[in-house]
C-alpha positions as CSV (number, residue, x, y, z in Angstrom):
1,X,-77.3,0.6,7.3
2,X,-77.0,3.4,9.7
3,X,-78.8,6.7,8.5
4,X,-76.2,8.4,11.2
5,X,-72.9,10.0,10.0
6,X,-69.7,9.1,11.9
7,X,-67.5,11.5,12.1
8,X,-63.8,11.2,13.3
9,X,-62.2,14.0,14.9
10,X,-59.1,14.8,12.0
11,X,-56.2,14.2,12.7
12,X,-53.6,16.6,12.7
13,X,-49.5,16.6,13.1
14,X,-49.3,17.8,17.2
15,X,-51.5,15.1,17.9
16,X,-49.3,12.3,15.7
17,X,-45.7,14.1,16.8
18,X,-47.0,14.0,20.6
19,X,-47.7,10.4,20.6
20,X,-44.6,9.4,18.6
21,X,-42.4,11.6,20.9
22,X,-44.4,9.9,24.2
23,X,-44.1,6.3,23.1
24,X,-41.6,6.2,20.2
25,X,-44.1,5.2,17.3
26,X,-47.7,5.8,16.2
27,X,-50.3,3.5,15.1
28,X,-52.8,5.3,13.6
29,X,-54.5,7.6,10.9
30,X,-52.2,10.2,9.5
31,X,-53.2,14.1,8.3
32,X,-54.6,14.6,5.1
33,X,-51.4,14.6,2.7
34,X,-49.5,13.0,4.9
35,X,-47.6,9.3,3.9
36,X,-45.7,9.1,6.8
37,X,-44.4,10.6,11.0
38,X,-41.0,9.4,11.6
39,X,-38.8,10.3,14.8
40,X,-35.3,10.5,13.0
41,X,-33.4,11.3,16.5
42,X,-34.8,13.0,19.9
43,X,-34.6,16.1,18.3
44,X,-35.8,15.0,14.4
45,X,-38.8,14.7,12.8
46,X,-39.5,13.9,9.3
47,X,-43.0,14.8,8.1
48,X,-43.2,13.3,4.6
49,X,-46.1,14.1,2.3
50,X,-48.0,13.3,-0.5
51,X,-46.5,15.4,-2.9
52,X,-43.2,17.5,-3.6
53,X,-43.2,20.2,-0.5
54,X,-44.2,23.6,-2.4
55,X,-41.0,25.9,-1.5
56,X,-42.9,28.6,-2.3
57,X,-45.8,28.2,-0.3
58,X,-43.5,26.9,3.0
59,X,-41.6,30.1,2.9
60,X,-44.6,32.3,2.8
61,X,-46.1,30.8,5.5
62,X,-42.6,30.4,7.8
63,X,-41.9,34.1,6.8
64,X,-45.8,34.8,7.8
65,X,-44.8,33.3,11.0
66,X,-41.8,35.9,11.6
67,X,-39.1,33.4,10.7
68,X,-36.0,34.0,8.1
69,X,-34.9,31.6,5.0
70,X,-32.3,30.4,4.2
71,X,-32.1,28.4,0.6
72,X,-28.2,29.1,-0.6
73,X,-27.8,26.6,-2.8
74,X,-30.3,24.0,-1.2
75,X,-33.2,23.5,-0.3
76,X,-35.0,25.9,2.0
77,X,-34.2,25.7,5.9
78,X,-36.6,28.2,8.3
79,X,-34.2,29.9,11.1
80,X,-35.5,30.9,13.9
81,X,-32.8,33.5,15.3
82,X,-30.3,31.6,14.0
83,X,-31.6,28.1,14.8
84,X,-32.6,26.1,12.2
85,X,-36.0,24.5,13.2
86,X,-37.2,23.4,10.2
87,X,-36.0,22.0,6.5
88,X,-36.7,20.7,3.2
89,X,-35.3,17.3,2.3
90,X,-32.7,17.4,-0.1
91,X,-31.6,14.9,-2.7
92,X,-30.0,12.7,0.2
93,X,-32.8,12.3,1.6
94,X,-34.5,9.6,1.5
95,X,-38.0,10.7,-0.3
96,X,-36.4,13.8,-1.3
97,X,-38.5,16.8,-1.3
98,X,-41.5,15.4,-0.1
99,X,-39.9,15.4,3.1
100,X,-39.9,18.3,5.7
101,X,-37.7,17.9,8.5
102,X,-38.7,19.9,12.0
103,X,-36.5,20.5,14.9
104,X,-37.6,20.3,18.2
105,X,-36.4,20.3,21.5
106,X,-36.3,17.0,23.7
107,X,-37.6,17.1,26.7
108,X,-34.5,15.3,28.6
109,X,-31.0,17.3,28.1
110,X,-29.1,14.4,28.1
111,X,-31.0,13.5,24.8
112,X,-29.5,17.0,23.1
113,X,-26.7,17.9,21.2
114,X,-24.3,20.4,21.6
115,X,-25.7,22.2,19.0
116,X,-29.6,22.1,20.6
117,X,-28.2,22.8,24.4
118,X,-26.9,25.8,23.2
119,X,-30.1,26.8,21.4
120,X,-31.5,25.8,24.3
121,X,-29.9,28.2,26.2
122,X,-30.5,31.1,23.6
123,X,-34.2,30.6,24.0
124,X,-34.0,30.5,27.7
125,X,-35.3,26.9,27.6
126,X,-32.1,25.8,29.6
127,X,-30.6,27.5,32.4
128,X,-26.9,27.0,32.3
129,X,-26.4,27.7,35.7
130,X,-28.0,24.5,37.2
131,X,-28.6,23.0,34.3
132,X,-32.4,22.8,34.3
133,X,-35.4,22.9,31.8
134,X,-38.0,25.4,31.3
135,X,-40.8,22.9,30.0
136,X,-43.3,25.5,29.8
137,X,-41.3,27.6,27.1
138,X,-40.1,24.6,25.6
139,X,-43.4,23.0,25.2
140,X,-44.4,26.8,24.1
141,X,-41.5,26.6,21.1
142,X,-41.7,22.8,20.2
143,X,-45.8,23.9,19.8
144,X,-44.3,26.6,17.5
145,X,-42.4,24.7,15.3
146,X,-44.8,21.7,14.6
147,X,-48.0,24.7,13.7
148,X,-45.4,25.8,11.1
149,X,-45.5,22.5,9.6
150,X,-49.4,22.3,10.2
151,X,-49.9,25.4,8.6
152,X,-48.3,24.3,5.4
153,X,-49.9,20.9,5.3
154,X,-53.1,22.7,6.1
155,X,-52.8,25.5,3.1
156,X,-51.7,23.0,0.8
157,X,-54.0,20.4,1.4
158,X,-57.2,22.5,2.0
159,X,-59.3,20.9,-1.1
160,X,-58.9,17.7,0.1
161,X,-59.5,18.8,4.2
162,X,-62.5,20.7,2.8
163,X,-64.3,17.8,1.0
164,X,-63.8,15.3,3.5
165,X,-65.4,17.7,6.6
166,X,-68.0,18.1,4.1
């Protein structure tokens, strides 16, 4: 038996969401808390975890992050000037609220809907004039959106992170 430690570089949700966005699945170890990475559509992902999301704690954090809530009658969505980029499952949901949902932007228009062109545009990710993508400042937003979600599984898993790097 080895006396020497082996260490694995953790895991964390950009490196998961990168590879499932680059080759349409991931095989592989998961973040702490995490059960499951799933690409819903191009622009969907559904991060579910261990336990029920703690509203609380994801609000802070999004608000912390200079983002607005809005929970009117359901379960909390994070808008980003008026984009919703990131959500709480809901009963319909499969896996309820263990779920969150994140919305990012796809790197090929033709995989966007109306409704992410025109945030597109609002963000200045898509000029409208010839119809072209900024990748920098959409890389720059998707990165945004997925260290919300990081954040949150990083607060609310900490114990767990902690002992294992120990």
């Amino acid at each position: 038996m080895s006396k020497f430690k082996i260490s694995r570089r953790p895991v964390g949700l950009l490196d998961v969401i990168s590879q499932l966005l680059e080759n349409g699945e991931y095989f592989g170890p998961l973040p702490e808390g995490v059960i499951s990475v799933d690409l819903v559509t191009p622009e969907a992902v559904k991060v579910m975890f261990a336990d029920r999301v703690d509203y609380n704690l994801f609000c802070e954090i999004a608000i912390e992050e200079g983002y607005k809530i809005d929970a009117a009658g359901y379960t909390p969505r994070v808008v980003d000037e008026g984009n919703i980029i990131a959500r709480v499952g809901s009963k319909s949901d499969p896996g309820l609220d263990c779920n969150i949902f994140i919305y990012i932007f796809p790197p090929l228009i033709g995989a966007m809907s109306i409704y992410m062109r025109s945030a597109a545009i609002r963000f200045g990710i898509l000029n409208p004039e010839n119809n072209k993508l900024d990748m920098e400042k959409l890389l720059a937003y998707n990165l945004k959106v997925i260290r919300l979600v990081e954040k949150y599984r990083k607060r609310r898993y900490k114990d767990i992170i902690r002992e294992l790097e120990t």
